[in-house]
C-alpha positions as CSV (number, residue, x, y, z in Angstrom):
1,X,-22.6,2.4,-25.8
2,X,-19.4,4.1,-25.6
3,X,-16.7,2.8,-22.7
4,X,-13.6,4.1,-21.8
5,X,-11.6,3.2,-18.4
6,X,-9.9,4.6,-15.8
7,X,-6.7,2.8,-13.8
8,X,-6.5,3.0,-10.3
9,X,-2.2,2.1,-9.6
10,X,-0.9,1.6,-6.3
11,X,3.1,1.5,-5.7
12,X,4.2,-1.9,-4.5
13,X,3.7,-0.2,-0.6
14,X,0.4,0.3,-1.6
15,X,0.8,4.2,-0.1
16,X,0.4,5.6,-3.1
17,X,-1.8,6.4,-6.2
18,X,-0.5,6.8,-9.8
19,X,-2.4,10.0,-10.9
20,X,-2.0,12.0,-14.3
21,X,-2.4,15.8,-14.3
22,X,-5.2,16.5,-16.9
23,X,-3.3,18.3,-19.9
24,X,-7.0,19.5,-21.9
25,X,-10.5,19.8,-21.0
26,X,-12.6,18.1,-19.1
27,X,-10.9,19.3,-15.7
28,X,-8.0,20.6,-17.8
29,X,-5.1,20.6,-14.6
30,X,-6.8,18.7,-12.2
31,X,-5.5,14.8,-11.3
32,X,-7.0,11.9,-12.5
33,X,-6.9,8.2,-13.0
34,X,-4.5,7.2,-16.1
35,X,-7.1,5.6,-18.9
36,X,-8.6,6.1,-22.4
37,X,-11.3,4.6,-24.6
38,X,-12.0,1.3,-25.2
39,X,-11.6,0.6,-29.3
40,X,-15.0,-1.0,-30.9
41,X,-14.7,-5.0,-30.8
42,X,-11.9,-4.4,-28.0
43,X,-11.5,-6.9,-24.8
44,X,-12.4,-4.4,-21.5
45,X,-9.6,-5.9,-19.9
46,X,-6.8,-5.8,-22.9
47,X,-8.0,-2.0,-23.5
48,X,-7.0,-1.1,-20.1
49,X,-3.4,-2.9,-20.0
50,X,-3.4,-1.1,-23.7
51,X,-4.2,2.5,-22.5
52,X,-1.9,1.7,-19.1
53,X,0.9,0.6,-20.9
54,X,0.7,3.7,-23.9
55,X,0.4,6.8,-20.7
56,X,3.3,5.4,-18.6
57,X,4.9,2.4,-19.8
58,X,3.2,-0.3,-17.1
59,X,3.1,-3.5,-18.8
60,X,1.2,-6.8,-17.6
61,X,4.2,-8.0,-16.7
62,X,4.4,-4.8,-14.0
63,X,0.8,-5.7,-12.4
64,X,-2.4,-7.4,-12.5
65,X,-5.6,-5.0,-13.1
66,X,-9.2,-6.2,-11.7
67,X,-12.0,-4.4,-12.5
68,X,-13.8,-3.7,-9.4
69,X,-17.3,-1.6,-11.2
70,X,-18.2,0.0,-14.2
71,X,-20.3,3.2,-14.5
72,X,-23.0,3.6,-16.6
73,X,-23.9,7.4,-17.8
74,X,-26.8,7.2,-19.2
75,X,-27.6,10.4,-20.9
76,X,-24.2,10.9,-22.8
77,X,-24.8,6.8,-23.6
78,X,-21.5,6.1,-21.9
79,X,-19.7,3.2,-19.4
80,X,-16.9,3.6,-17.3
81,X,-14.8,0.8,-16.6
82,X,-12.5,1.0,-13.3
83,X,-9.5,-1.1,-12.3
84,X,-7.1,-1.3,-9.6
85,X,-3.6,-3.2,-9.6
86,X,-0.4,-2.8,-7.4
87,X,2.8,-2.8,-9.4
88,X,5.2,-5.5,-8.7
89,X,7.7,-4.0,-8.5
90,X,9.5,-0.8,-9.0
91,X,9.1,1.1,-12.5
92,X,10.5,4.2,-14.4
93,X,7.2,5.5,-15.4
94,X,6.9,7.1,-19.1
95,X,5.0,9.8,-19.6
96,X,2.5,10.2,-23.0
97,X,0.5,13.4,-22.6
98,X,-0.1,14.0,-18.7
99,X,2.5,14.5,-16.4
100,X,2.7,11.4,-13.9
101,X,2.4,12.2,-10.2
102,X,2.0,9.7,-6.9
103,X,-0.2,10.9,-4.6
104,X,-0.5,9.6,-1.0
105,X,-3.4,7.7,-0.6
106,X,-4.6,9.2,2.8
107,X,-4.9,12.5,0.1
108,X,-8.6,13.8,-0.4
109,X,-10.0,12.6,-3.4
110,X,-13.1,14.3,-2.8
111,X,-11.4,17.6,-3.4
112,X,-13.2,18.7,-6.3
113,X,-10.9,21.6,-6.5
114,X,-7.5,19.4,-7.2
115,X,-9.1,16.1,-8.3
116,X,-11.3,15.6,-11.6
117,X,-14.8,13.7,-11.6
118,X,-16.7,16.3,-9.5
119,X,-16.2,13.6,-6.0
120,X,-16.6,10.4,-8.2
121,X,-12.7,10.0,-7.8
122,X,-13.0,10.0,-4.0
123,X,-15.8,7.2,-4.4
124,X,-13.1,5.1,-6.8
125,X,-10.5,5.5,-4.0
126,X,-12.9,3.9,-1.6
127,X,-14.4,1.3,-3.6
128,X,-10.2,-0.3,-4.2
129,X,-9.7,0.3,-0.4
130,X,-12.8,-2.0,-0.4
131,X,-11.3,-4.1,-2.4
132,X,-7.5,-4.0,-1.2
133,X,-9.0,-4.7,2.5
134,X,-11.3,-7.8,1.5
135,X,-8.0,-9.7,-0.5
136,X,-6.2,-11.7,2.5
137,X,-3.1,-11.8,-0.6
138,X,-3.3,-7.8,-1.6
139,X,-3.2,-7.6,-5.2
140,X,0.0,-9.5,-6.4
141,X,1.5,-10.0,-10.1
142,X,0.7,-13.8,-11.2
């Protein structure tokens, strides 16, 4: 099975989302999560602070990821990894291919015309509220 992951990055106010504006197809200039494939043999966790750190310059020193689900597509034989972490503190971000945006996080996610993943980005954006509102620390750098 393929994986590949997606990055959900809140600012240390944890009001907004780091989003990339899709460059090529699929959803070619919509938003979406920063993230990339996972290399064969590669740790889940280490491919994420690898593809973070290559499309903006976010090292594990800037923030801790936790994967809060993985999605499996079964058809194209496929996972999807998802993490959320809240930078410590404040970064200039480095851009690879996408341009780098923060959204506010009271946006719509489910807006299928300026966000990519046909609503599942909405569902993401929920699922680290979730998360964010369970965690009596936030999510804090180690």
């Amino acid at each position: 099975m393929k994986k590949s992951n997606l990055i959900i990055v809140y600012n240390q106010k944890e009001d907004k989302i780091l989003m990339c504006k899709r460059a090529k197809e699929p959803f070619k200039g919509k938003f979406n999560f920063v993230g990339g494939k996972v290399k064969q043999n590669e740790d889940e966790l280490h491919a994420a602070y690898r593809e973070l750190q290559e499309e903006t310059g976010i090292t594990n020193e800037d923030i801790k990821l936790i994967n809060i689900m993985n999605i499996q597509y079964q058809i194209v034989d496929t996972e999807l990894e998802v993490f959320v972490g809240k930078l410590n503190k404040n970064l200039v971000l480095i851009e690879e291919v996408n341009k780098l945006y923060w959204i506010d996080k009271e946006e719509n996610f489910f807006d299928r015309d300026k966000f990519a993943g046909d609503g599942n980005i909405g569902c993401m954006v929920k699922q680290a509220e979730i998360y964010l509102s369970t965690k009596e620390d936030k999510i804090y750098v180690r």
